[in-house]
N, C-alpha and C positions, 0 to 999 in steps of 0.2 A: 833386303840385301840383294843386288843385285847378281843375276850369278847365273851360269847357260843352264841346261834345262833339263831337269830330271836326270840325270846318271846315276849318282852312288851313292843316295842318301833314301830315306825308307821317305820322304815329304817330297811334296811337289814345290815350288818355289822354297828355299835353302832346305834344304832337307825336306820338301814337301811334295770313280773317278769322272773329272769333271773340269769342262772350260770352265772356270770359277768366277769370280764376283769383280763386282765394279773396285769396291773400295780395299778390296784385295789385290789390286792388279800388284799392285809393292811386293807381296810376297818374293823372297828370296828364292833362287831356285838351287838345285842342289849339285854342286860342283860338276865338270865335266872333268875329266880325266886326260891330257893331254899328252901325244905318245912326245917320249922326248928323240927319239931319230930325228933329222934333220930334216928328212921329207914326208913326209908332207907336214907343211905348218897348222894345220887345221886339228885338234884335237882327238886322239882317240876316243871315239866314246865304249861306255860299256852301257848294258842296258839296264833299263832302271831296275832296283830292286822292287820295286810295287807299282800298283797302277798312280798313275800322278797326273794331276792335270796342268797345264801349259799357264801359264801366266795371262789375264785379261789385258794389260799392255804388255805387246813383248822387250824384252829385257836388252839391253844392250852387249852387245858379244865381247867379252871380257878382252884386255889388252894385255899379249904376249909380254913376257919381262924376263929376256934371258932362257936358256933351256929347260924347258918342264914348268917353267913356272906362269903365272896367268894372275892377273889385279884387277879389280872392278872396285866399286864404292856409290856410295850418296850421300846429298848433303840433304837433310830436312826442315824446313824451314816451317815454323808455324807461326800462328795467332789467334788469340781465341777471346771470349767476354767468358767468364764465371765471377762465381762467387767465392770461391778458396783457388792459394795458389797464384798461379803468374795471370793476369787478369787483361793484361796489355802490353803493347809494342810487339816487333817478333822478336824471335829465337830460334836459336841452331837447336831443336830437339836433338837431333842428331848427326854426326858426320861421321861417315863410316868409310875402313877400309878393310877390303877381303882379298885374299892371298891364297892363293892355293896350288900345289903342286904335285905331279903325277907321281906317281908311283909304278913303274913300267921294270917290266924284264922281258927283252927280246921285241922290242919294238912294240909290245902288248899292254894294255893298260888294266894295272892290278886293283889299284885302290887310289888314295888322296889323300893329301895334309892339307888341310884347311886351318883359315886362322884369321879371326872378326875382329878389328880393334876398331872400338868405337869411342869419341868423342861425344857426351851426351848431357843435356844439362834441361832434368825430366822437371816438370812448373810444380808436379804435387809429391812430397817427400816426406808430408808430416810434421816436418823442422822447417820450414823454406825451404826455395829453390838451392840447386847444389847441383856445380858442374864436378864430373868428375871422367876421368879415363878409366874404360874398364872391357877385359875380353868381353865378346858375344860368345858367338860361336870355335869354337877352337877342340878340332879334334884330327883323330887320324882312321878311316876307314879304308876296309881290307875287302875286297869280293873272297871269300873261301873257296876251296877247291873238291867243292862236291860234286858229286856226282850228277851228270844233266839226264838222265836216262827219265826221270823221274819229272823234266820240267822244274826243275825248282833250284832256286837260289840262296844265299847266306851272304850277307857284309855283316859283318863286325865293326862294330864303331866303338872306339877308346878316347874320353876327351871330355869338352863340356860341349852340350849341344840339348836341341827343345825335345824337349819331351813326348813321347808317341802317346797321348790321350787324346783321346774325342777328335775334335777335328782338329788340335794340335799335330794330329798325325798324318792329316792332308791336305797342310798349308802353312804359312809361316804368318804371320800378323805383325810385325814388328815393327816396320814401318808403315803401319797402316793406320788410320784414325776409327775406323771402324771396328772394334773389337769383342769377342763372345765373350764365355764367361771363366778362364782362365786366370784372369786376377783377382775376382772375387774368393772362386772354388779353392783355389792351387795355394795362391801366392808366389808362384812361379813359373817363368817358361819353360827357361833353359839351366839346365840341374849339369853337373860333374858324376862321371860314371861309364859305366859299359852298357851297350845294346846289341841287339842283334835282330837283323830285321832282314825279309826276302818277302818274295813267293813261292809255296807250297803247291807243286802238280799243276804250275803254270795258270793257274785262278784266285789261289787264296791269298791272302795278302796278311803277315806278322809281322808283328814287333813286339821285344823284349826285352826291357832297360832294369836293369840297376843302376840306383841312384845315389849321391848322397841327400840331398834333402835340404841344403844349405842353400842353394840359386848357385851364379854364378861369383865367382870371384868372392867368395863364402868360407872358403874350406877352414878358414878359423874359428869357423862357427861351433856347433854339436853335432855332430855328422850322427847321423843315423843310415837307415835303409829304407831305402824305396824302391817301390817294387812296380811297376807298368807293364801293360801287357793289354795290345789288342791286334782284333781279328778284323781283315777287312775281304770285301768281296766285289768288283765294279761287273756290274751288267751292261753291255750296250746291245741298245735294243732300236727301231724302227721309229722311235716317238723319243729319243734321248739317250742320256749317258744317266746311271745311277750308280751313287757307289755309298755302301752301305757300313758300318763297322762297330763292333763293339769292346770297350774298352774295359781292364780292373785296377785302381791304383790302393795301395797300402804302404803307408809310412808316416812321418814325422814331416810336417810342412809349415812355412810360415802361420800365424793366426791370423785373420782377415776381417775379424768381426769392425761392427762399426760399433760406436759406445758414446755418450754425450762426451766424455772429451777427443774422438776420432770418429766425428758423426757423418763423413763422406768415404763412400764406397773407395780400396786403395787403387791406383793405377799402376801398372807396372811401365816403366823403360823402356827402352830397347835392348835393354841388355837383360831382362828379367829375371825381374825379383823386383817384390815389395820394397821399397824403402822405406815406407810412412812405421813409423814405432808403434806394431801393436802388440808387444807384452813377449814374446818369443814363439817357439813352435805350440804346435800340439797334433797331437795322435787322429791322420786322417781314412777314411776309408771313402773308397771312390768308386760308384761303376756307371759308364755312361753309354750311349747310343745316338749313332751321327750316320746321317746322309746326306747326303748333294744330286742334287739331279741339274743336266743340263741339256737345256733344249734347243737350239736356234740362237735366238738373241737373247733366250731368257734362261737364267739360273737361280736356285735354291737352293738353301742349304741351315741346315739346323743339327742341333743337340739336346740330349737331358740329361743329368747329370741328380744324380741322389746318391747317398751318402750318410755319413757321420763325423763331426768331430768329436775325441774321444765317444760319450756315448749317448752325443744330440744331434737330432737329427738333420738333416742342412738337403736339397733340394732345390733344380735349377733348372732354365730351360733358355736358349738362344735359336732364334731363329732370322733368316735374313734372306730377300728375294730382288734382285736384281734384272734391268733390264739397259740391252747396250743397243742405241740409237741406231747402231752403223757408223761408220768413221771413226770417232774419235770421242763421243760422248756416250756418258754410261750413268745412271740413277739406281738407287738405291733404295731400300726400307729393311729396318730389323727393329726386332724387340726382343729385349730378354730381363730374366728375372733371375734373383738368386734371394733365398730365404737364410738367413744365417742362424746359429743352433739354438740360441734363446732369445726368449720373448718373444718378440713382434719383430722381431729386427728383418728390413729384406732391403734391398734395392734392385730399382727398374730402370728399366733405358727403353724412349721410346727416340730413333732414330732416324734422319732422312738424309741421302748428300748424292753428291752428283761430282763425277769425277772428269775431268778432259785430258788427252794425253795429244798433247801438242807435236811429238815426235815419241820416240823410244827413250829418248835421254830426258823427260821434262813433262812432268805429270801435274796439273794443278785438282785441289777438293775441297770440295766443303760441308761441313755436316754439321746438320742442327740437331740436339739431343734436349731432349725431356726429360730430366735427370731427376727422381722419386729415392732417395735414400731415408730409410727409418733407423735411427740408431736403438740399441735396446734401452728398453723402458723409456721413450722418449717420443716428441711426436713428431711424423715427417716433416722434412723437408725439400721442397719441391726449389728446382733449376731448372735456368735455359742456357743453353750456352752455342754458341756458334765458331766453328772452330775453320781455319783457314789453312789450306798446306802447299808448298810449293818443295816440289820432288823433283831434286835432281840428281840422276844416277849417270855413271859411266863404266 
C-alpha cells in the first residue's frame, strides 16, 4: 500500500530498524498526517511512533483531495505456474485504494483516519479462485498527550489494521510476493481491535493490541481475544543499522494445519486472512524473536517463532537476505520453515527473485520458490512455481 513514510503508525511501510529488503520494497508506509491550513500544502508530519525503516523503492508522494485529505493506491498484476489454484494468464491480485485524513487542531497534526479498500481476487481459497471487495486497513489513530519530559510517546489506534508480531511489526508484506511465516503461524494479518504503540525514553520501542481474532471483515465470525505485545530496540552502529524485537501473542486464531484433503501450505490476500476452509479457529500461543540488520547495499532480516496450538507444539523460522545492485535492481534469497502441531506435518520455501523499480510508480519481480509441503500422516509434496508481478502504484 502505497503511503508517505513513517509518521503515525508503530510499522515502517503502512503502519510499519532498517533500509529493508528487495521484495519488500511494496511495503505500505504508514500515513503522514496533513495539517489542513491552507498554507502550506505540503503535509504536517508527526514523528514516528517507533524506529521504522524507509521503503527499498521509495513510494510515490500521495495526491491531495480536498482539504485534509490525501489518496494513493495500486494495482497488482500477477502470473504464476503451480500446481493448485490459478495456474495461468494474469490477474488483478490486487487493486487498492488508500484514503486518509488529518486530524489537526490549530494548524498542528494530532493523529489520522485512514481507510484500505481493496479489490482482490487471491488464485488459492481452498474453494477456487474468488474475487471479492473487502477493507484492508481501516482505522483511526490518535498521538496522546503525554508527557515529553521522559522522551517517549503513545498513539492509540481503534479500527482494523496488521498486527504488531515478529516482523509484522516492522514492515507490511501485502503487496509483496515474498512472504515470512505469518500465514502459516497466525492465519492472519490484519485483526479488528485497539493498540497502542510508541517509544519509551526515546530508545524502546512497544506495541500492544487487542484483538478480535476473526481477520479482517470477520466480525460475524466468534470473536474472541487476542492479546499482542512486543518490545523493540534499533541500534545504529558504524558497520549498519540493527534492530532487534521480541514479541507475545495469545488467543483464538484461524486453524492452518495442512491435512490430505488441504495438503498446501494456506496463503493469505491482501486483505489478510485465510480463506482456504480449515475447520475454524483454535486456541493459539505465540512467542517470537526478529531482527534486521542493514548495511550498504546489503540487508537481512529473519524471525523464530515457537509456540502451541491448543496443546501441540508448532515452531518456525523465516529468514531472508537481500542485495541492491545500485540503481534500480535488487535480488533476493530466503528460506523458511514452519512445523505444524501433529505428525509430521511442516512446510518449506526455498526462495530466489530479483526485483526492478523502473520509476517510483512501476515496480517489476519475479520469484522462483521451492515449495516442500507435508500434510499430516501423509507424504511430501514437492513444487516449483515461478511467480511474475507488475506493481503499479500512485
Amino acid at each position: 500500500m502505497p503511503r508517505s513514510h513513517c509518521l503515525l503508525s508503530c510499522r515502517p511501510v503502512t503502519l510499519m530498524g532498517t533500509a529493508l529488503l528487495l521484495l519488500s520494497a511494496a511495503h505500505g508506509q504508514t500515513p503522514t498526517a496533513p495539517s489542513v491550513t491552507p498554507t502550506p500544502p505540503n503535509p504536517a508530519q508527526l514523528p514516528p511512533p517507533t524506529d521504522q525503516p524507509p521503503p527499498e523503492v521509495p513510494l510515490p508522494d500521495p495526491i491531495p483531495l480536498g482539504p485534509g485529505f490525501l489518496i494513493s493506491g495500486a494495482l497488482d498484476l500477477r502470473t504464476r505456474t503451480a500446481d493448485t489454484g490459478r495456474t495461468g494468464g494474469i490477474w488483478a491480485n490486487a487493486v487498492e485504494l488508500d484514503v486518509q485524513h488529518a486530524i489537526s487542531r490549530g494548524g498542528t497534526a494530532h493523529g489520522n483516519v485512514y481507510v484500505q479498500l481493496l479489490a482482490e481476487n487471491p488464485p488459492d481459497t481452498g474453494r477456487g479462485s474468488k474475487q471479492d471487495v473487502a477493507l484492508g486497513e481501516a482505522y483511526v489513530i490518535y498521538r496522546l498527550p503525554i508527557e515529553s519530559d521522559f522522551d517517549s510517546t503513545a498513539y492509540l489506534k481503534i479500527g482494523q489494521f496488521q498486527i504488531p508480531f515478529g516482523l509484522l511489526a516492522v514492515y507490511d508484506p501485502h503487496l509483496l510476493i515474498l512472504q515470512p511465516l505469518y500465514s502459516q503461524s497466525l492465519g492472519v494479518r490484519t485483526d479488528f481491535g485497539a493498540a497502542i504503540s510508541g517509544r519509551a525514553y526515546g530508545f524502546l520501542n512497544y506495541d500492544l493490541a487487542v484483538t478480535t481474532g476473526t481477520g479482517p471483515d470477520h466480525l460475524y465470525g466468534v470473536p474472541s481475544r487476542v492479546v499482542t505485545f512486543r518490545l523493540g530496540r534499533t541500534f545504529t552502529t558504524r558497520n549498519g543499522v540493527v534492530n532487534v524485537g521480541g514479541s507475545l501473542l495469545q488467543g483464538r486464531l484461524p486453524i492452518t494445519d495442512i491435512t490430505k484433503n488441504d495438503p498446501y501450505a494456506a496463503e493469505l490476500p491482501p486483505s489478510g486472512r485465510v480463506r482456504a476452509n480449515r475447520g475454524g479457529f483454535v486456541s493459539k500461543s505465540r512467542i517470537a524473536g526478529d531482527a534486521s540488520y542493514g548495511f550498504k547495499r546489503t540487508t537481512a532480516r529473519g524471525e523464530i517463532v515457537a509456540g502451541a496450538d491448543g496443546d501441540q507444539r508448532v515452531i518456525g523460522f523465516y529468514a531472508e537476505g537481500d542485495y541492491r545492485f545500485g540503481g534500480r535492481l535488487s535480488a533476493a534469497l530466503s528460506q523458511s520453515l514452519f512445523v505444524y502441531p501433529l505428525g509430521n506435518s511442516s512446510a518449506s520455501r526455498s526462495s530466489a527473485g530479483f526485483t526492478y523499480a523502473s520509476s517510483k510508480s512501476l515496480t517489476f519481480r519475479a520469484l522462483y520458490q521451492y515449495l516442500r509441503d507435508v500434510p499430516r500422516d501423509e507424504g511430501g509434496q514437492v513444487r516449483h512455481r515461478l511467480t511474475l508481478q507488475v506493481l503499479l502504484r500512485f
